[in-house]
PDB file of N, CA, C and O in Angstrom:
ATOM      1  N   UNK A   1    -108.682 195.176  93.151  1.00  0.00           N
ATOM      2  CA  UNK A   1    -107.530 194.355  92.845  1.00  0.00           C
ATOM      3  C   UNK A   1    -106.873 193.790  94.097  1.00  0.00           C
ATOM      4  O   UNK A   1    -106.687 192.577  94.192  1.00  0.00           O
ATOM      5  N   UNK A   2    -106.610 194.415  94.809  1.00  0.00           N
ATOM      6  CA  UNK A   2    -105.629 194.426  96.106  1.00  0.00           C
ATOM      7  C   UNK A   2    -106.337 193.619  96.913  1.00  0.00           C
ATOM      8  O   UNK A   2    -105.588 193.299  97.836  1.00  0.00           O
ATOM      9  N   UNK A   3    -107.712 192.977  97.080  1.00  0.00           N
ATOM     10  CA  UNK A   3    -108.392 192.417  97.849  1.00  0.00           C
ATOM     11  C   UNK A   3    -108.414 191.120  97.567  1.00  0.00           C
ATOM     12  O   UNK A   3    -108.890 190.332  98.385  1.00  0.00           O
ATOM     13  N   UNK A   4    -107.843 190.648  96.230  1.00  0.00           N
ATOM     14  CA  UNK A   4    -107.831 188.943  96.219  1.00  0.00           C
ATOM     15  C   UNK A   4    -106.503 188.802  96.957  1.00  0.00           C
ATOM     16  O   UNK A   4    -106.268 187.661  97.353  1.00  0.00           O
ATOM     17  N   UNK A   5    -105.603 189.722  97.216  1.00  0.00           N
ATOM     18  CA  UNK A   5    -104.434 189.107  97.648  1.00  0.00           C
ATOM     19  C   UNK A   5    -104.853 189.070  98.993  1.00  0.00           C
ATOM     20  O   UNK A   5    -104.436 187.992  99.416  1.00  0.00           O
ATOM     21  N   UNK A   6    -105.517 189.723  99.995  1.00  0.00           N
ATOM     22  CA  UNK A   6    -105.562 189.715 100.797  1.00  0.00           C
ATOM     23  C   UNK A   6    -106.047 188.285 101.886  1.00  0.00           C
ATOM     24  O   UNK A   6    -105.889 187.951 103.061  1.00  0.00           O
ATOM     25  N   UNK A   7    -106.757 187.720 100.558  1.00  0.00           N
ATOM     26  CA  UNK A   7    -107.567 186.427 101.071  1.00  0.00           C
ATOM     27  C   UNK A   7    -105.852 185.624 101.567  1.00  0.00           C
ATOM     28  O   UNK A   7    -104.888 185.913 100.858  1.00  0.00           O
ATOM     29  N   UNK A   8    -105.673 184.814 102.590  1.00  0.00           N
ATOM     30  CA  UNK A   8    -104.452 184.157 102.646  1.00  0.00           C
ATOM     31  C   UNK A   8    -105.064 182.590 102.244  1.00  0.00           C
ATOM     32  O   UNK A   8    -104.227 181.721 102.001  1.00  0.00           O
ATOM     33  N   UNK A   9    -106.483 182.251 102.180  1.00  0.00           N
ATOM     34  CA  UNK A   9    -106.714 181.128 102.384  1.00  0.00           C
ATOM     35  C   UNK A   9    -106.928 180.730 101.100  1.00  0.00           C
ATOM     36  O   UNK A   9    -107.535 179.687 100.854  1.00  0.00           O
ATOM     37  N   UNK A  10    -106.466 181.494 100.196  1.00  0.00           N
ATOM     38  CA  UNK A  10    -106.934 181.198  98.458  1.00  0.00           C
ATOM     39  C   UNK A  10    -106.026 180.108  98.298  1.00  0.00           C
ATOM     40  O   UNK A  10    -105.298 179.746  99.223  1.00  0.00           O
ATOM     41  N   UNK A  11    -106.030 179.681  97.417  1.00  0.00           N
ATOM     42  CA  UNK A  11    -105.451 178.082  96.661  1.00  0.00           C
ATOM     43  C   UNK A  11    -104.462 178.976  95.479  1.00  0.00           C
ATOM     44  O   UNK A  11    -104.544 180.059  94.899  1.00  0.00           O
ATOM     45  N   UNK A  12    -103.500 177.810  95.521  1.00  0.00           N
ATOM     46  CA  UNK A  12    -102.043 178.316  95.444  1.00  0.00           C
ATOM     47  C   UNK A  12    -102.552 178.424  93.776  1.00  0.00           C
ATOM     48  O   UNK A  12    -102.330 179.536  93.295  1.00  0.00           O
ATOM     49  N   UNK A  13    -103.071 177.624  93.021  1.00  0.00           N
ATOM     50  CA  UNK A  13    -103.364 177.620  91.702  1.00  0.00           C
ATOM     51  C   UNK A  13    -104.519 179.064  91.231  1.00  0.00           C
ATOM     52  O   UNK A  13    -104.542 179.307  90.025  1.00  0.00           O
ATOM     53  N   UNK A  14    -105.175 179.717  91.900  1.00  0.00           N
ATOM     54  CA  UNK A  14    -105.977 180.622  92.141  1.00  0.00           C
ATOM     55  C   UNK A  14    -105.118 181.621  91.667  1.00  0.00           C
ATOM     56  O   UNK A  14    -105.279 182.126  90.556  1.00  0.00           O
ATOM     57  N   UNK A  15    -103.942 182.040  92.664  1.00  0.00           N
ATOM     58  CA  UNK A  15    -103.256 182.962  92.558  1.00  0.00           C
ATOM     59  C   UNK A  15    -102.446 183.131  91.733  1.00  0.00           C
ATOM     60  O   UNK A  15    -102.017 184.231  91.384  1.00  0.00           O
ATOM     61  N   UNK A  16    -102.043 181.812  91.200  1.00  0.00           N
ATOM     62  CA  UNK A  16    -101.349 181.392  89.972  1.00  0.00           C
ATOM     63  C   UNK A  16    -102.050 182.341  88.916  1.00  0.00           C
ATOM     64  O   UNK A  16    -101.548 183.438  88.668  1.00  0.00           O
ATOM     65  N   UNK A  17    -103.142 181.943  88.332  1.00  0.00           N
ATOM     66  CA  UNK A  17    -104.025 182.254  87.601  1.00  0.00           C
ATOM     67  C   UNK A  17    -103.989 183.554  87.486  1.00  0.00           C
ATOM     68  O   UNK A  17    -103.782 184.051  86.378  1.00  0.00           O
ATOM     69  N   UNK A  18    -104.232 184.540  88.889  1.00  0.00           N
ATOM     70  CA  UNK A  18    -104.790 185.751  88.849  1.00  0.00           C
ATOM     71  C   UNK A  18    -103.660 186.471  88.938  1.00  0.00           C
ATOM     72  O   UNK A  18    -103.855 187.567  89.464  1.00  0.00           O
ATOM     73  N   UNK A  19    -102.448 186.240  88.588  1.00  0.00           N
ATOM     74  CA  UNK A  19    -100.975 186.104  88.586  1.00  0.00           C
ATOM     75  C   UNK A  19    -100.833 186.603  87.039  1.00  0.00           C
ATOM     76  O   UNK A  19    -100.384 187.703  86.716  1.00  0.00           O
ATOM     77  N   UNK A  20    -101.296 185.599  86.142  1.00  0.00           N
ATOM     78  CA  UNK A  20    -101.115 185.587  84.641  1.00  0.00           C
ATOM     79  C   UNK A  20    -102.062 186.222  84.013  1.00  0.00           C
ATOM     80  O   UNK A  20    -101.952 186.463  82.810  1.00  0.00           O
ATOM     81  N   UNK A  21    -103.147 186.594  84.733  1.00  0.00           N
ATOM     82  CA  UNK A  21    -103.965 187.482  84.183  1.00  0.00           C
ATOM     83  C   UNK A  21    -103.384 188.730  84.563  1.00  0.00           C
ATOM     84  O   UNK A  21    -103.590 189.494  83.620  1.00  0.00           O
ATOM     85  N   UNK A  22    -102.755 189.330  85.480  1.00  0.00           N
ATOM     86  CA  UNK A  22    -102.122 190.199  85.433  1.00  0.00           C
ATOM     87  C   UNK A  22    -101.042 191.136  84.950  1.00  0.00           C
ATOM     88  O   UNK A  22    -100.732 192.327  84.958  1.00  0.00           O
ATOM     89  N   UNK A  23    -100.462 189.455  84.343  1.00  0.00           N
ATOM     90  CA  UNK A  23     -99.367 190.029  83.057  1.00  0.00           C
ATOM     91  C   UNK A  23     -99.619 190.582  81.544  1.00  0.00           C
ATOM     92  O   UNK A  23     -99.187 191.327  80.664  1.00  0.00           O
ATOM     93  N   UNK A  24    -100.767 189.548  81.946  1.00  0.00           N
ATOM     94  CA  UNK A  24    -101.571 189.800  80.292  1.00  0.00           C
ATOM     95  C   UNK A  24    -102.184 191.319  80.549  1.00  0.00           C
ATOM     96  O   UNK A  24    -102.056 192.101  79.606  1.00  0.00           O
ATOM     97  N   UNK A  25    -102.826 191.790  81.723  1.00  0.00           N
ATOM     98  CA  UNK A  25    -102.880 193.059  81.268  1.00  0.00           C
ATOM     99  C   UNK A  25    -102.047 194.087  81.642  1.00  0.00           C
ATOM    100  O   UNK A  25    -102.303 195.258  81.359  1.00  0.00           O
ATOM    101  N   UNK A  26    -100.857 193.670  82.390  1.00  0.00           N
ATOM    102  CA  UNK A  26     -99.790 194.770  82.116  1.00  0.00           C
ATOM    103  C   UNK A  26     -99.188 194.477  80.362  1.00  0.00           C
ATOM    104  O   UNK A  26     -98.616 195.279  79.622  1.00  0.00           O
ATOM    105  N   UNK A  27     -99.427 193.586  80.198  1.00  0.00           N
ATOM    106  CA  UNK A  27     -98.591 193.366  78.798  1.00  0.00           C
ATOM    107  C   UNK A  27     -99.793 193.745  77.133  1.00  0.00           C
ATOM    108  O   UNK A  27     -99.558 193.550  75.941  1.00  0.00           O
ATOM    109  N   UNK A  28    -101.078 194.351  77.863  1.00  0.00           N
ATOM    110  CA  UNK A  28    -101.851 194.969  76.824  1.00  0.00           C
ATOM    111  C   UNK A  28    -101.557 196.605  76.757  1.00  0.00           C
ATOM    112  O   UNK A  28    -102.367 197.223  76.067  1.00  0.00           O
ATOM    113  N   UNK A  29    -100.501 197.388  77.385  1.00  0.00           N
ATOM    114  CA  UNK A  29    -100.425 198.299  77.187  1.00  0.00           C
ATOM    115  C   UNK A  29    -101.708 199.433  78.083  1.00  0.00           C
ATOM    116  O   UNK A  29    -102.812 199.775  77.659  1.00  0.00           O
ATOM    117  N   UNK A  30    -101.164 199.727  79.166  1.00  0.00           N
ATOM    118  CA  UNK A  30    -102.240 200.186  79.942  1.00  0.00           C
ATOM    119  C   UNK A  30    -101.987 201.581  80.607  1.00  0.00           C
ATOM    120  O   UNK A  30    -100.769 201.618  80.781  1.00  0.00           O
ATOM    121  N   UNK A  31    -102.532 202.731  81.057  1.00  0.00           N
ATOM    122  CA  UNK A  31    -101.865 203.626  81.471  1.00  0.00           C
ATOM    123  C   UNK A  31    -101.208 203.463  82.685  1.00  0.00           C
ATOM    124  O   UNK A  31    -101.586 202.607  83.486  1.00  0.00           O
ATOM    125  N   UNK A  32     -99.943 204.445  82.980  1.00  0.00           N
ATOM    126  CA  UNK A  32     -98.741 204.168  83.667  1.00  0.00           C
ATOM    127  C   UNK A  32     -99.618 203.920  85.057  1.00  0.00           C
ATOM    128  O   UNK A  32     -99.310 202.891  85.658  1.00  0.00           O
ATOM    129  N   UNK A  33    -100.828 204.852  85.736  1.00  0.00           N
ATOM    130  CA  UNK A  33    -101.308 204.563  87.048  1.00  0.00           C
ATOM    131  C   UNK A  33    -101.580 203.288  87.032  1.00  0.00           C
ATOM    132  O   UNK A  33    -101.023 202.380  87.650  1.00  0.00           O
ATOM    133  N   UNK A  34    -102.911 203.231  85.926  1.00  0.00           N
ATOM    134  CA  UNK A  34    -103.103 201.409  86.212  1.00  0.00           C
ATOM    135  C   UNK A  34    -102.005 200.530  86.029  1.00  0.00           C
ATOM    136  O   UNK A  34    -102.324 199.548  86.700  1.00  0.00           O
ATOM    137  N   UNK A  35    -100.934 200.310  85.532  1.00  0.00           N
ATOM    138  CA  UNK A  35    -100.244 199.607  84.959  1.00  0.00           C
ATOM    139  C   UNK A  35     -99.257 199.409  86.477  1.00  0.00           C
ATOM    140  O   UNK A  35     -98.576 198.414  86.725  1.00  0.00           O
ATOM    141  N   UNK A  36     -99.374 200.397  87.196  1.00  0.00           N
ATOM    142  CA  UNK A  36     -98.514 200.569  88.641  1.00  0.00           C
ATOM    143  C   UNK A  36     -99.576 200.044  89.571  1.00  0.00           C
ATOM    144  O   UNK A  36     -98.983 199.225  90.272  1.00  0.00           O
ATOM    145  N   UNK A  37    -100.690 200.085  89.897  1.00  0.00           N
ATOM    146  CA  UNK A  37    -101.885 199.085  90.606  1.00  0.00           C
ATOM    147  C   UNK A  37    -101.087 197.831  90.348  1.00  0.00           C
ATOM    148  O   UNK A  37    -100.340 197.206  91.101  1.00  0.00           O
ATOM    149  N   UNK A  38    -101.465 197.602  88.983  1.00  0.00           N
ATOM    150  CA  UNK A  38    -101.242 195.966  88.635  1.00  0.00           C
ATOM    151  C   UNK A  38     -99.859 195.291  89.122  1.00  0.00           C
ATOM    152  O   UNK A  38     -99.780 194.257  89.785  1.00  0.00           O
ATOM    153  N   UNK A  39     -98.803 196.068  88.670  1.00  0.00           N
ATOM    154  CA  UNK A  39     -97.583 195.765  89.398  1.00  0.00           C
ATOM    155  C   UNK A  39     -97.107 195.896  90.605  1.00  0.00           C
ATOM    156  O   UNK A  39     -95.916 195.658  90.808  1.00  0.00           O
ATOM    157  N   UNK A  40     -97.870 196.261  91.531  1.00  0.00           N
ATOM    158  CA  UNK A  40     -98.162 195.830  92.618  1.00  0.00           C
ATOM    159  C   UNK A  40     -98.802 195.122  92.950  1.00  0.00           C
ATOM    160  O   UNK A  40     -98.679 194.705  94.101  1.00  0.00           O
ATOM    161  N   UNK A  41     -99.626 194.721  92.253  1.00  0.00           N
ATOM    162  CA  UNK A  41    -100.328 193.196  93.289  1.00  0.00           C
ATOM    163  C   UNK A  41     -99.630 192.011  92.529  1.00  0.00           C
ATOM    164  O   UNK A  41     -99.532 190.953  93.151  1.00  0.00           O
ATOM    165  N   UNK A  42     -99.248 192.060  91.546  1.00  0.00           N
ATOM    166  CA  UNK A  42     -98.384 191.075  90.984  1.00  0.00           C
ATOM    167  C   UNK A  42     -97.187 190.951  91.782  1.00  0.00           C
ATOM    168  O   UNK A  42     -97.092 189.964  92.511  1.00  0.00           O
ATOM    169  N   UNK A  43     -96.182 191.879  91.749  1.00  0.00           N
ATOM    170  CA  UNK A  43     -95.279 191.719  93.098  1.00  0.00           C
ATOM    171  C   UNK A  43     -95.885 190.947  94.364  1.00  0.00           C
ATOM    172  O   UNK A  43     -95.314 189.942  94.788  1.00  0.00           O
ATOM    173  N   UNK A  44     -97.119 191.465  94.990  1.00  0.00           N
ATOM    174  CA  UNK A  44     -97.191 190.831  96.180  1.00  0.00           C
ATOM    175  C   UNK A  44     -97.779 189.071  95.846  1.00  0.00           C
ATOM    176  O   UNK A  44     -97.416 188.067  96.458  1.00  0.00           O
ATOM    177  N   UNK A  45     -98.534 189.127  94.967  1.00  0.00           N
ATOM    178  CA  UNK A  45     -99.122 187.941  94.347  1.00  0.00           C
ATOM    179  C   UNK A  45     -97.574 186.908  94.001  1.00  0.00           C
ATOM    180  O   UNK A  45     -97.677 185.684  93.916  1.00  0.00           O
ATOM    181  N   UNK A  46     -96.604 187.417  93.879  1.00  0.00           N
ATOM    182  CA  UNK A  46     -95.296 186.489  93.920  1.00  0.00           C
ATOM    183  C   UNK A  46     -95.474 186.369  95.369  1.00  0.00           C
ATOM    184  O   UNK A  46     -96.361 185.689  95.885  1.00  0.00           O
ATOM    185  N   UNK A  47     -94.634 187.025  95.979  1.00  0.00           N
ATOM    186  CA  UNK A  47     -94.372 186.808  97.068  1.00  0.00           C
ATOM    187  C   UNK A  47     -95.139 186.050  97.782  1.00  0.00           C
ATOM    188  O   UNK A  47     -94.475 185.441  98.620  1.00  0.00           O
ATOM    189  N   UNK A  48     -96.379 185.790  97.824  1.00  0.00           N
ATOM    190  CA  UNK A  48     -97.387 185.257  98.753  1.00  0.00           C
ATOM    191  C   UNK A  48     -97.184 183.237  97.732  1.00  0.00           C
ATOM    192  O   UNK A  48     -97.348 182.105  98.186  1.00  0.00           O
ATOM    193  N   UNK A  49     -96.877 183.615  96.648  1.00  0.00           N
ATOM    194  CA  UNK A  49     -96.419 182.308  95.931  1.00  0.00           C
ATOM    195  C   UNK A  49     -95.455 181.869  96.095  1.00  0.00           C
ATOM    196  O   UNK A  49     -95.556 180.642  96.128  1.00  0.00           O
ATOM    197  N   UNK A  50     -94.058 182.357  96.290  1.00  0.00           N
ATOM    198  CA  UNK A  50     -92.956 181.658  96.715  1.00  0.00           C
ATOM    199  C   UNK A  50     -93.037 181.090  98.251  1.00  0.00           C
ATOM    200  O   UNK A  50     -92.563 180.025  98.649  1.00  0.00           O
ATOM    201  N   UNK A  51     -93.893 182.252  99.159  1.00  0.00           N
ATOM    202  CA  UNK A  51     -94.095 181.485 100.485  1.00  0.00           C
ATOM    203  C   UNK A  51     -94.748 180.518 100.378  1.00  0.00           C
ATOM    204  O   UNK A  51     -94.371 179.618 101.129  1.00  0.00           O
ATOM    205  N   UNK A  52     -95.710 180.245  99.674  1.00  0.00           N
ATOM    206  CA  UNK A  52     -96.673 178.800  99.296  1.00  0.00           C
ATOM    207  C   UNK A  52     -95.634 178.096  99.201  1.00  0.00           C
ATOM    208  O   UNK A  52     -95.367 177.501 100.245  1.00  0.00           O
ATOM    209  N   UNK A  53     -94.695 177.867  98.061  1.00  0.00           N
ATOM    210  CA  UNK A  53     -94.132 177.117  97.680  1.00  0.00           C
ATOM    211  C   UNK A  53     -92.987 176.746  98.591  1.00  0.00           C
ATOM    212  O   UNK A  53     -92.439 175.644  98.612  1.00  0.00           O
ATOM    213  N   UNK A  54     -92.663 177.869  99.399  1.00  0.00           N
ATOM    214  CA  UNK A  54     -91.595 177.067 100.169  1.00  0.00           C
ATOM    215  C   UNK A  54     -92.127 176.833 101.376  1.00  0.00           C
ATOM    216  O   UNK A  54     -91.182 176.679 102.150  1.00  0.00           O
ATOM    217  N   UNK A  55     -93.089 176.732 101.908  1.00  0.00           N
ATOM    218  CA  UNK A  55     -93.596 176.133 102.896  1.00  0.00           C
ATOM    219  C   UNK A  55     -94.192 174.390 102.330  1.00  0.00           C
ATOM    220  O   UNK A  55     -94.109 173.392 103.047  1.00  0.00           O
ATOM    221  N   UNK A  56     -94.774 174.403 100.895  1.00  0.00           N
ATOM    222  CA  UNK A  56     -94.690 172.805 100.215  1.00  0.00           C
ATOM    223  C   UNK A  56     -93.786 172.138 100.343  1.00  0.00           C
ATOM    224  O   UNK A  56     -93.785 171.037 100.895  1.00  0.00           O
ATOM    225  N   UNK A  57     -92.674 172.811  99.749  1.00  0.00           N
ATOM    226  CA  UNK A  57     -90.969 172.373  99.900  1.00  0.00           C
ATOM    227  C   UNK A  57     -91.454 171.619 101.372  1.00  0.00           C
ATOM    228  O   UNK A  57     -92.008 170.547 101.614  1.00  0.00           O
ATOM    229  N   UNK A  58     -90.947 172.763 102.231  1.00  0.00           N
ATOM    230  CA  UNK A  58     -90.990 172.349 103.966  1.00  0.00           C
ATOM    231  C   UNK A  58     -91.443 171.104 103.942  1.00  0.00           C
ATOM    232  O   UNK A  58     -90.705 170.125 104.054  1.00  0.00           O
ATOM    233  N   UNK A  59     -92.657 171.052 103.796  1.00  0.00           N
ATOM    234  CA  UNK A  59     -93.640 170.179 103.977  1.00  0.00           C
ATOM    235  C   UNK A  59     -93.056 168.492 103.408  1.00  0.00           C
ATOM    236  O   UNK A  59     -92.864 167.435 104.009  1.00  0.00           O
ATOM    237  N   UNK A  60     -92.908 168.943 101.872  1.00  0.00           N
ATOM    238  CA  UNK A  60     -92.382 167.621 100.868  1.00  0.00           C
ATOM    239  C   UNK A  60     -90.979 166.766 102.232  1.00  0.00           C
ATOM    240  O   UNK A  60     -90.890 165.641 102.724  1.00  0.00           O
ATOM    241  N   UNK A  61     -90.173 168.004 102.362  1.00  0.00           N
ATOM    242  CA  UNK A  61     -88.908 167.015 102.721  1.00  0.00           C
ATOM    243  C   UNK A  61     -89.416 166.804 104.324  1.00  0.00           C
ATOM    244  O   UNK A  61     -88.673 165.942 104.794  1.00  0.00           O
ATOM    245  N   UNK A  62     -90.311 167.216 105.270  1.00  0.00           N
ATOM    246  CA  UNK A  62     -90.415 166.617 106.328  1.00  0.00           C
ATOM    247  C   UNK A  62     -91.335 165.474 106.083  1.00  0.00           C
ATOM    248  O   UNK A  62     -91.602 164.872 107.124  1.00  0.00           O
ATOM    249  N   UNK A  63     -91.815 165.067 105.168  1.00  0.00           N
ATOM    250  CA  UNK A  63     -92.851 163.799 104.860  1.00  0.00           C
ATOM    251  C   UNK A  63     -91.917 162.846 104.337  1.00  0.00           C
ATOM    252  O   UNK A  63     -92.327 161.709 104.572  1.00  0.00           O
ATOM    253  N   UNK A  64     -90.719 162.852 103.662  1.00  0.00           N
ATOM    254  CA  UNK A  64     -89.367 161.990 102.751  1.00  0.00           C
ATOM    255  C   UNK A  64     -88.728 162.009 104.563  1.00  0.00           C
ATOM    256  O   UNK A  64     -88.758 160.850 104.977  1.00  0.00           O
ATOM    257  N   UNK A  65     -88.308 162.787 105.425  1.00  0.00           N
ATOM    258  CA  UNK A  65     -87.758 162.383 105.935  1.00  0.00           C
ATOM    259  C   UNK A  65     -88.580 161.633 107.302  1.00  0.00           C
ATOM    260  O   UNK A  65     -88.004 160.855 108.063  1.00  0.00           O
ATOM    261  N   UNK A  66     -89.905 162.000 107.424  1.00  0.00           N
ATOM    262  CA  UNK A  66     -90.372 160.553 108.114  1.00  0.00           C
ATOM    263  C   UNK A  66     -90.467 159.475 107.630  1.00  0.00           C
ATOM    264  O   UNK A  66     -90.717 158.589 108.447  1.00  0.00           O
ATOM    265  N   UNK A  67     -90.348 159.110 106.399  1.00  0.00           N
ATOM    266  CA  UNK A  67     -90.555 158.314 105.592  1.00  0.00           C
ATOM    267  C   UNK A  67     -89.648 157.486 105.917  1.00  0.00           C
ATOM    268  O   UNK A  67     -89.899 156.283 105.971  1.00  0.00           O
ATOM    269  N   UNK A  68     -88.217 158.069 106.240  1.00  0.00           N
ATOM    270  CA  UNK A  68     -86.783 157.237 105.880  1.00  0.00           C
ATOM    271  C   UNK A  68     -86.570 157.212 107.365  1.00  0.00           C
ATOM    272  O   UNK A  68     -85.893 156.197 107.527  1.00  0.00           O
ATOM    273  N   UNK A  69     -86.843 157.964 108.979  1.00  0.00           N
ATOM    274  CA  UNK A  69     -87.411 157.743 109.625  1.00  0.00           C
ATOM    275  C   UNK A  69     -87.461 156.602 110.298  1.00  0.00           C
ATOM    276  O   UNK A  69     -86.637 156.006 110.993  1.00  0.00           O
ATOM    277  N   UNK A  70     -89.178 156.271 109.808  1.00  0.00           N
ATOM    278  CA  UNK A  70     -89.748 155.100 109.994  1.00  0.00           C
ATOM    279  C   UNK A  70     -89.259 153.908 109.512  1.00  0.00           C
ATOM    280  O   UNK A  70     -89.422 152.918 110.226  1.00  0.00           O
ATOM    281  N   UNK A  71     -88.711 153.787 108.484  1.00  0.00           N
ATOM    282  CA  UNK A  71     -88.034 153.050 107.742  1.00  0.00           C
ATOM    283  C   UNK A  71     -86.643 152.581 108.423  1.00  0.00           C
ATOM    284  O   UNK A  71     -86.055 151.599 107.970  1.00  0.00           O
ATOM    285  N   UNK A  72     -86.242 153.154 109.289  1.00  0.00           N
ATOM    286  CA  UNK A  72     -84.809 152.889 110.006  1.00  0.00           C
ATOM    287  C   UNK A  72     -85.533 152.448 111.303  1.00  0.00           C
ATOM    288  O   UNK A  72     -85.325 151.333 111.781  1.00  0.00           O
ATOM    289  N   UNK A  73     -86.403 153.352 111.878  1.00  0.00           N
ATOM    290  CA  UNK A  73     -86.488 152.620 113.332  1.00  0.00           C
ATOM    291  C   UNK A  73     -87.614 151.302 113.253  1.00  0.00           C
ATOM    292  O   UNK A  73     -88.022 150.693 114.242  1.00  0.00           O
ATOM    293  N   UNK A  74     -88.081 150.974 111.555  1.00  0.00           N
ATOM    294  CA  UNK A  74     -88.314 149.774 111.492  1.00  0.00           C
ATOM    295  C   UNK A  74     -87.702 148.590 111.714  1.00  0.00           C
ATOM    296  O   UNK A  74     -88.134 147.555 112.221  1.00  0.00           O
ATOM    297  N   UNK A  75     -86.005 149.035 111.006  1.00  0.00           N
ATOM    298  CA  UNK A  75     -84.956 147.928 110.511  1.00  0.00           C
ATOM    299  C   UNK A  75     -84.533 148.090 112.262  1.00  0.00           C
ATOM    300  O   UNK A  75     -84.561 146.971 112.775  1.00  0.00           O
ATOM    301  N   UNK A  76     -84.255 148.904 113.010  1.00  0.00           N
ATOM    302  CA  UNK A  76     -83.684 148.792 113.945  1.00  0.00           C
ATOM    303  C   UNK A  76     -84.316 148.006 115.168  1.00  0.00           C
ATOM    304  O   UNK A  76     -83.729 147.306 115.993  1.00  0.00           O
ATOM    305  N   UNK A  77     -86.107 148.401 115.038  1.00  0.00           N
ATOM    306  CA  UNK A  77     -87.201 147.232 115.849  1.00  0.00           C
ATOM    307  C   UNK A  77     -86.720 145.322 115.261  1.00  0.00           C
ATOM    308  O   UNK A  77     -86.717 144.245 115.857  1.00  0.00           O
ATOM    309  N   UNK A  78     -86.391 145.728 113.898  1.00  0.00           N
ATOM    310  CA  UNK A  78     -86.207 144.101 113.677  1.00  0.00           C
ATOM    311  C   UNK A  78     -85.062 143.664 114.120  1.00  0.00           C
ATOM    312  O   UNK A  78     -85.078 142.474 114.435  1.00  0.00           O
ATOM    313  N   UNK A  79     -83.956 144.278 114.269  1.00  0.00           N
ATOM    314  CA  UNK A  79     -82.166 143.769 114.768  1.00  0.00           C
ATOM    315  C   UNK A  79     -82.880 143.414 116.068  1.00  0.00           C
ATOM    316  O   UNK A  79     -82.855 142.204 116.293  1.00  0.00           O
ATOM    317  N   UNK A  80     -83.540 144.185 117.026  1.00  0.00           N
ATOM    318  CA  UNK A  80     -84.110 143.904 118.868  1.00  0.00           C
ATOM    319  C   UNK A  80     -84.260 142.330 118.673  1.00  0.00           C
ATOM    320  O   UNK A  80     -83.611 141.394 119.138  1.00  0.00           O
ATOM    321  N   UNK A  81     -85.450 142.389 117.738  1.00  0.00           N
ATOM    322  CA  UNK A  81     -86.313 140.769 117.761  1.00  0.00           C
ATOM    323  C   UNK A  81     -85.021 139.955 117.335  1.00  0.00           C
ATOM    324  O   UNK A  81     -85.639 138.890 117.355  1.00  0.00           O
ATOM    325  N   UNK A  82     -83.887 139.609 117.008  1.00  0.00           N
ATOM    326  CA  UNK A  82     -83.491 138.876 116.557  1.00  0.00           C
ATOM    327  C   UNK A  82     -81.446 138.397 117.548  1.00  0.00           C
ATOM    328  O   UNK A  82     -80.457 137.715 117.279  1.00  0.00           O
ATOM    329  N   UNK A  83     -82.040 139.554 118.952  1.00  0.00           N
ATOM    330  CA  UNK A  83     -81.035 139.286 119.252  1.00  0.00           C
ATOM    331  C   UNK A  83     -80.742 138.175 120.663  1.00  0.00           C
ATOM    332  O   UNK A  83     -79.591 137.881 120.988  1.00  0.00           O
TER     333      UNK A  83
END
């Protein structure tokens, strides 16, 4: 179990997956040891997902803000040419 989390280079939808398969079998009724395996890698299987996701975040608003950026020191290259 503990060894898919370990991969860091897995794909965020992967873990997703192996995420919800994990609920489904904590949620088939399983004994308390296994059922404590599973909820532990599900715990860490979040965690390794919210860092995905907020490093996307990161990612999303530094790409919007080159965007707007470029977009200003465009308008500001055109005021030069026109003075």
């Amino acid at each position: 179990m503990s060894k898919k989390i370990e991969k860091s280079n897995t794909k965020f939808e992967d873990d997703l997956k192996r995420l919800e398969e994990i609920v489904k079998e904590l949620e088939s009724g399983l004994p308390i040891e296994d059922a404590l395996k599973y909820y532990e890698e599900g715990i860490k299987l979040c965690d390794k997902l919210e860092k995905k996701l907020s490093d996307i975040e990161t990612k999303v608003y530094e790409v919007k803000n080159l965007k707007q950026l470029a977009k200003r020191v465009d308008s500001d290259v055109d005021l030069e040419l026109f003075k």
